[in-house]
C-alpha positions as CSV (number, residue, x, y, z in Angstrom):
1,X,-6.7,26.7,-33.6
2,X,-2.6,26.4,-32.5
3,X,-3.7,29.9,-30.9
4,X,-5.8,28.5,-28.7
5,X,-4.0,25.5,-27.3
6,X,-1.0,28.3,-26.8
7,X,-3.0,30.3,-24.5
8,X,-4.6,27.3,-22.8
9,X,-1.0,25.2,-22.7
10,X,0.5,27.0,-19.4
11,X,2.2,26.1,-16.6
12,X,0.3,26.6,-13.6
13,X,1.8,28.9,-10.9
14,X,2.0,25.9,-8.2
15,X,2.8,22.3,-8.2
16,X,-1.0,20.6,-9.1
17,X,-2.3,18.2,-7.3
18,X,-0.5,14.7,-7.0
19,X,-1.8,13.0,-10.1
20,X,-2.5,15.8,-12.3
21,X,0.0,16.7,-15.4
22,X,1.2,19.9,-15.6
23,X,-0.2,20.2,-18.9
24,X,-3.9,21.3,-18.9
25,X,-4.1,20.7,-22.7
26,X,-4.8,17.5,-21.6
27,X,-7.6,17.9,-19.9
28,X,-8.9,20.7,-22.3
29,X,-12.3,19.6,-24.0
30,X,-10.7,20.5,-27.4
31,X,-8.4,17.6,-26.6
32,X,-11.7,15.5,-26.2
33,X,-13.2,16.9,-29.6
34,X,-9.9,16.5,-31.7
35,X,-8.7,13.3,-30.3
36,X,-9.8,9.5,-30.7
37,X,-10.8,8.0,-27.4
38,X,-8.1,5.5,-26.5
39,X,-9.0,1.6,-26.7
40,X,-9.2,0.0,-23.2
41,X,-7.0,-3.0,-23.2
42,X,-8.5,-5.4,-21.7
43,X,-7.5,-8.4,-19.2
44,X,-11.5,-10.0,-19.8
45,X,-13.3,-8.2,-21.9
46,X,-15.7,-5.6,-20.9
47,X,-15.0,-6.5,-17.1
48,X,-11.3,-6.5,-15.8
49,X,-9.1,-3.4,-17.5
50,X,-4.9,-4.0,-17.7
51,X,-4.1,-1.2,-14.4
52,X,-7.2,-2.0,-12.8
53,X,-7.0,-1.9,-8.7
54,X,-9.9,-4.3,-7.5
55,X,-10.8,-5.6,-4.0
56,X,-12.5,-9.4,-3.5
57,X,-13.9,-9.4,-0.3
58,X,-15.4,-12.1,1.7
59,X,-15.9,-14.3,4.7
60,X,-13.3,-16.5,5.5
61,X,-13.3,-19.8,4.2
62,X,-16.1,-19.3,1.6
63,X,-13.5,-20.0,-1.8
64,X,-11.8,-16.7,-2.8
65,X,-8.1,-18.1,-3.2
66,X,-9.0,-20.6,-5.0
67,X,-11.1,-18.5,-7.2
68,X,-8.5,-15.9,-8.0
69,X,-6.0,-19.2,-8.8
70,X,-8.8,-20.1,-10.9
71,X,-9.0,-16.4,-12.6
72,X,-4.6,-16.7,-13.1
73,X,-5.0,-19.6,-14.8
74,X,-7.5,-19.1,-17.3
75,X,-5.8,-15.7,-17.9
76,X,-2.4,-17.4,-18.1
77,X,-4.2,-20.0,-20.5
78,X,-5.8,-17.2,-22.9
79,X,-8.5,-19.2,-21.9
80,X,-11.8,-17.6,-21.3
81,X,-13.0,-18.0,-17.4
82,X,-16.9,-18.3,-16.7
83,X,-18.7,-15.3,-18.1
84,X,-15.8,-13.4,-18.5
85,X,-14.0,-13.5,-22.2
86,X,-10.3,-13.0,-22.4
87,X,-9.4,-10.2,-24.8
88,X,-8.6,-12.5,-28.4
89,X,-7.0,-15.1,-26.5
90,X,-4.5,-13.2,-24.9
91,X,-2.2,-15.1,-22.8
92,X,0.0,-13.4,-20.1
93,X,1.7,-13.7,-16.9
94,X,0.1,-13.8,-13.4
95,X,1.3,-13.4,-9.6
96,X,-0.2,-14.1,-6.5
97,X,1.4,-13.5,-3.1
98,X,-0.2,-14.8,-0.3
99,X,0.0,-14.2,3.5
100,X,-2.7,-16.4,4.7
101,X,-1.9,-19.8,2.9
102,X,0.8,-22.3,3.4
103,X,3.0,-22.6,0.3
104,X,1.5,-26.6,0.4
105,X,-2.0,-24.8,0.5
106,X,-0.8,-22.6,-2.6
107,X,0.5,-25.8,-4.6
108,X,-2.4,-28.0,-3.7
109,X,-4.9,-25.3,-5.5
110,X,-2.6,-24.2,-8.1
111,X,-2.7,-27.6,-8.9
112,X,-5.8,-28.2,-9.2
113,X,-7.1,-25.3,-11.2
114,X,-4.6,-26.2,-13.6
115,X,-5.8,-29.5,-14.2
116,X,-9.7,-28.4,-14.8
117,X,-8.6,-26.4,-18.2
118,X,-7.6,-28.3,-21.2
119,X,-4.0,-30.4,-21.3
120,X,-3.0,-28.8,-24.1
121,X,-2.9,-25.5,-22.4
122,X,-1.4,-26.5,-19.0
123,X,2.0,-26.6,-19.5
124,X,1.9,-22.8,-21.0
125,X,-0.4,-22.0,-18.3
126,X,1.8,-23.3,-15.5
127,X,5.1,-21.8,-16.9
128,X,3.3,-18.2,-17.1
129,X,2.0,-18.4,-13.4
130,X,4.1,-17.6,-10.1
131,X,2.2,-18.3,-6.6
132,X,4.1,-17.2,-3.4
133,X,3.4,-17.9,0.2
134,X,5.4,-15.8,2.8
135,X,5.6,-15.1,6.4
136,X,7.0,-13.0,9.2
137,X,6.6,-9.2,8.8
138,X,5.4,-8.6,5.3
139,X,3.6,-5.2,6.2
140,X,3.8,-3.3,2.4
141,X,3.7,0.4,4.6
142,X,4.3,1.8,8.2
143,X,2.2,4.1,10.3
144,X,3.4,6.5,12.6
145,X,1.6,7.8,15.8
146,X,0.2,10.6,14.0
147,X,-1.7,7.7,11.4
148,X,0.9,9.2,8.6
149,X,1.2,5.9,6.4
150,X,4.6,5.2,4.2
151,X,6.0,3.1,2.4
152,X,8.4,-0.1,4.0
153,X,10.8,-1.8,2.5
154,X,8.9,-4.5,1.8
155,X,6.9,-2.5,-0.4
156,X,10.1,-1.1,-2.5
157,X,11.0,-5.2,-2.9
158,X,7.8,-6.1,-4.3
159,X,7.9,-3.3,-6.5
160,X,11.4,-4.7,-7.8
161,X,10.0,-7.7,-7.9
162,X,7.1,-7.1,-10.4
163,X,9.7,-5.7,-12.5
164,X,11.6,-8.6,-13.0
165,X,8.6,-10.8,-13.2
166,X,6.1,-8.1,-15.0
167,X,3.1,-10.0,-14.5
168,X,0.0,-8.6,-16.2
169,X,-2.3,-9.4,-13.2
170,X,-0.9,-9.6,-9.3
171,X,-3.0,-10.4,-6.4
172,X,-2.0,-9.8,-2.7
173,X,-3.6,-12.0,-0.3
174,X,-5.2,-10.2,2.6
175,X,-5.2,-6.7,2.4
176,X,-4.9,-6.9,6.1
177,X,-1.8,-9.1,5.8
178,X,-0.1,-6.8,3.8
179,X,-1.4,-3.2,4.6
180,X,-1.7,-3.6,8.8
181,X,-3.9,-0.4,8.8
182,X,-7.5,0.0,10.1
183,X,-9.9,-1.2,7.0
184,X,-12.4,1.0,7.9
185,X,-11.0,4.5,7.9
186,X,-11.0,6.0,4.5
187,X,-8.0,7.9,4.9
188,X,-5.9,5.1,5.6
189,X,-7.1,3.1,2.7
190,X,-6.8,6.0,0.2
191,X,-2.9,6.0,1.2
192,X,-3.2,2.6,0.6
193,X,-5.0,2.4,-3.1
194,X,-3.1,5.2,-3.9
195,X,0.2,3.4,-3.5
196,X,-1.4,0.1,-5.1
197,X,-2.4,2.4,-8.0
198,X,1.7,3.9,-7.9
199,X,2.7,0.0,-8.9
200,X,-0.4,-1.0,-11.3
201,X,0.4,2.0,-13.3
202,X,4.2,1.5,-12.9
203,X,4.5,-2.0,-14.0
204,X,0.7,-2.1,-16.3
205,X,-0.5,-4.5,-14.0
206,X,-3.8,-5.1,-12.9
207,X,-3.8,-5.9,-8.9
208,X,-6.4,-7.6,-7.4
209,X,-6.6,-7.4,-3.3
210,X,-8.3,-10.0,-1.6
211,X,-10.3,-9.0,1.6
212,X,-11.9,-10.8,4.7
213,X,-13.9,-10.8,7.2
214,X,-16.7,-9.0,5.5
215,X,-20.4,-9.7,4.6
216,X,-22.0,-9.4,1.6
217,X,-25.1,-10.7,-0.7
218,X,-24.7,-13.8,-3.4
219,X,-24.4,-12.1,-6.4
220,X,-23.7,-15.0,-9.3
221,X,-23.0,-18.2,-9.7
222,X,-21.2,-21.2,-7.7
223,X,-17.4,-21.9,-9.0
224,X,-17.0,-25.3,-8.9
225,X,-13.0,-26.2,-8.5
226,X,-10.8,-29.3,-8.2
227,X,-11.6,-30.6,-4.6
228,X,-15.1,-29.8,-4.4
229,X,-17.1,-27.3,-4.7
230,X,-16.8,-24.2,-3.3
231,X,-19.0,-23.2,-0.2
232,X,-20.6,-19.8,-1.3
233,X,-21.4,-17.9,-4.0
234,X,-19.3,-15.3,-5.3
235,X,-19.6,-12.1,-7.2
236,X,-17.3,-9.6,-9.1
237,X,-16.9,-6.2,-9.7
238,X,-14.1,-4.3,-11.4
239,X,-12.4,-0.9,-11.2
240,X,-12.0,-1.2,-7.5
241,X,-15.8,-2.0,-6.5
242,X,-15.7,-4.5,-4.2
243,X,-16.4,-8.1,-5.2
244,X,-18.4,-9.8,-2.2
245,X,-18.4,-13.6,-1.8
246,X,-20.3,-15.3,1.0
């Protein structure tokens, strides 16, 4: 058997592709055979994966801040949040920054999210959560004329940033505030999910981006929250499928 994984356990004779290891043992079905399948650890259960990149996309105005507040707190809580079970009560850290919202916006739902959970889980909850509102130019990349898309500055900050605050699930709120590129061009969003996936797999995050300006069918249930209830219907899917709320 050693044999084998010698003649298969070469270095190829270029650089693979970005992503790849080196080591095509890895990928070997013998690897498959021999080895366990690893667990999947899990932010809720059977939904929302730690390193998980996911989009929430939406129309304007129809509740998805206050839903992903909402999804930090329960998470930061342990607590589990509508049909979504966390993973045995597992508490942990959350981020959001926000583009779109005023930082009396952000503390107004923060607020209120916190107090629909139980009071004996608040003040955990609240110490475990961080909720950012900036301004000016917080563009994560730049694009040439040629459409080549790099990294900014800003982007090497934020990455410094979630390693000093390691959250376990980050949301950036828009995708258009953040990553100024055209939504619908696949190339340009590949660059961009490919350097969201550099920082969830960095920092074992999970990164949720919220998205506007898009259509979409009702696909589960209306979130109540603090001030009201929320004017649309909102559904979510994981592993970078697109969530749609209208």
């Amino acid at each position: 058997m050693s044999g084998i994984f010698e003649l298969i356990n070469f270095q190829p004779p270029k650089p693979p592709l970005q992503g790849l290891s080196s080591r095509l043992l890895d990928y070997c079905g013998l690897h498959y055979l021999y080895n366990e399948t690893p667990e999947t650890e899990w932010l809720f259960r059977k939904s929302l994966a730690l390193g998980d990149v996911s989009v929430l996309a939406g129309l304007p105005g129809v509740g998805k801040n206050y839903f992903t507040y909402q999804a930090m707190v329960h998470l930061s809580a342990g607590l589990d949040f509508l049909r979504w079970q966390v993973e045995d009560e597992y508490r942990c850290r959350t981020f959001c920054l926000t583009g779109e919202e005023s930082s009396g916006d952000v503390h107004q739902k923060v607020r209120a999210a916190l107090l629909q959970i139980p009071e004996e889980h608040r003040a955990k909850a609240a110490a475990s959560i961080h909720a950012i509102s900036v301004n000016g130019d917080v563009g994560l990349v730049t694009t040439d004329r040629y459409g080549r898309i790099a990294p900014s500055d800003n982007y090497f900050y934020l990455d410094e940033l979630l390693g000093d605050l390691l959250p376990r699930f980050f949301v950036l709120d828009t995708l258009a505030r953040f990553f100024p590129v055209n939504e619908n061009d696949n190339a340009s969003l590949t660059q961009v999910f490919s350097l969201l996936e550099q920082l969830a797999t960095k920092h074992q995050t999970t990164i949720m981006v919220s998205r506007g300006n898009v259509g979409g069918e009702a696909h589960c249930r209306v979130i109540e929250n603090g001030d009201g209830r929320c004017r649309g219907r909102c559904g979510w899917f994981f592993r970078r499928v697109v969530l749609y709320a209208v």
